[in-house]
C-alpha positions in Angstrom: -19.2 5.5 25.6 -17.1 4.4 22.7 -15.0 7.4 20.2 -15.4 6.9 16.8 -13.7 9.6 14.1 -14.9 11.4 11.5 -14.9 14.2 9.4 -18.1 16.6 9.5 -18.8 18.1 6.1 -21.7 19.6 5.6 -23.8 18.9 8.4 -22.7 15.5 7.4 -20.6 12.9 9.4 -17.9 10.7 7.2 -16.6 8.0 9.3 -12.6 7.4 9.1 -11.8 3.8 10.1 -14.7 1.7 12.0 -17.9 3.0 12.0 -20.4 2.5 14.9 -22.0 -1.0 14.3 -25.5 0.5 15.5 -26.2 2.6 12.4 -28.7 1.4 10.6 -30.6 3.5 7.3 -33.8 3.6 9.5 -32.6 4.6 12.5 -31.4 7.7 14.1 -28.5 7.5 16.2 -27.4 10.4 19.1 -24.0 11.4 19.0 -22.0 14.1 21.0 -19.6 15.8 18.8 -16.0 17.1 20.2 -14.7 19.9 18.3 -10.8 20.5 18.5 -9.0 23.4 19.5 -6.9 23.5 16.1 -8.9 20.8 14.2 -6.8 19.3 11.4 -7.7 19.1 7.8 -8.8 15.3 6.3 -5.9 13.9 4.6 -6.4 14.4 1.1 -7.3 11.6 -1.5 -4.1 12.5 -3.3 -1.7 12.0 -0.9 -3.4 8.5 0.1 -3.2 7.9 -3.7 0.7 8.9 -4.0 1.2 6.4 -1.4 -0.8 4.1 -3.3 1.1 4.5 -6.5 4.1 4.3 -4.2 3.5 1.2 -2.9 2.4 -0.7 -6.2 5.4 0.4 -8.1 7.3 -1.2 -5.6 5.4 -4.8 -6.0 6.1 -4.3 -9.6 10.1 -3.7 -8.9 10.1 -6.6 -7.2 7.8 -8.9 -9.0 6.1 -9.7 -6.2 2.6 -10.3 -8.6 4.8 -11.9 -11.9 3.6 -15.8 -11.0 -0.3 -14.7 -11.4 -1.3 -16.0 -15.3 -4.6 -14.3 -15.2 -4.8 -11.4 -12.9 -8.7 -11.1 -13.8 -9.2 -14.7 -12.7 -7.1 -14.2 -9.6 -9.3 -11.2 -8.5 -12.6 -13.0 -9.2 -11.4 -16.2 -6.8 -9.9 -13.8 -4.0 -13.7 -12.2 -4.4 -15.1 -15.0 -4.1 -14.1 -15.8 -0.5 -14.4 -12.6 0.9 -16.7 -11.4 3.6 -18.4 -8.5 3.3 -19.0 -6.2 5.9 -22.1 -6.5 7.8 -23.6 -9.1 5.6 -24.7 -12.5 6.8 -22.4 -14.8 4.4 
């Protein structure tokens, strides 16, 4: 049996980090749920975000993204050969 977290909202499971590759839209899937002692709120979006912000800010500091002409043009050809999850490519 393999542990996967997530956060159950609303009789609702939100997967944090890897999700089980067996789910499928169509197909039910059995699960046995541990509940902890002192269960710990989800990190909030804002915190991740100040991090974020953090993080970017630096980069700029530094000029790590000054030698990119056309940032548009960049993101469209690093899109380009990206994988997407659980899609044949």
């Amino acid at each position: 049996m393999t542990t996967y977290k997530a956060i159950l909202k609303n009789n609702r499971l939100e997967w944090r980090g890897v999700a089980p590759r067996q789910l499928s839209p169509d197909k039910a899937l059995e699960v046995h749920v541990t509940i902890p002692d002192e269960p710990t709120a989800p990190s909030t979006n804002g915190s991740q975000g100040e991090r974020m912000a953090a993080a970017l800010e630096q980069l700029a500091a530094l000029g790590a993204l000054a030698n990119i002409a056309d940032p548009a043009a960049w993101e469209r050809e690093v899109r380009q050969d990206r994988s997407l999850p659980d899609r044949e490519p």
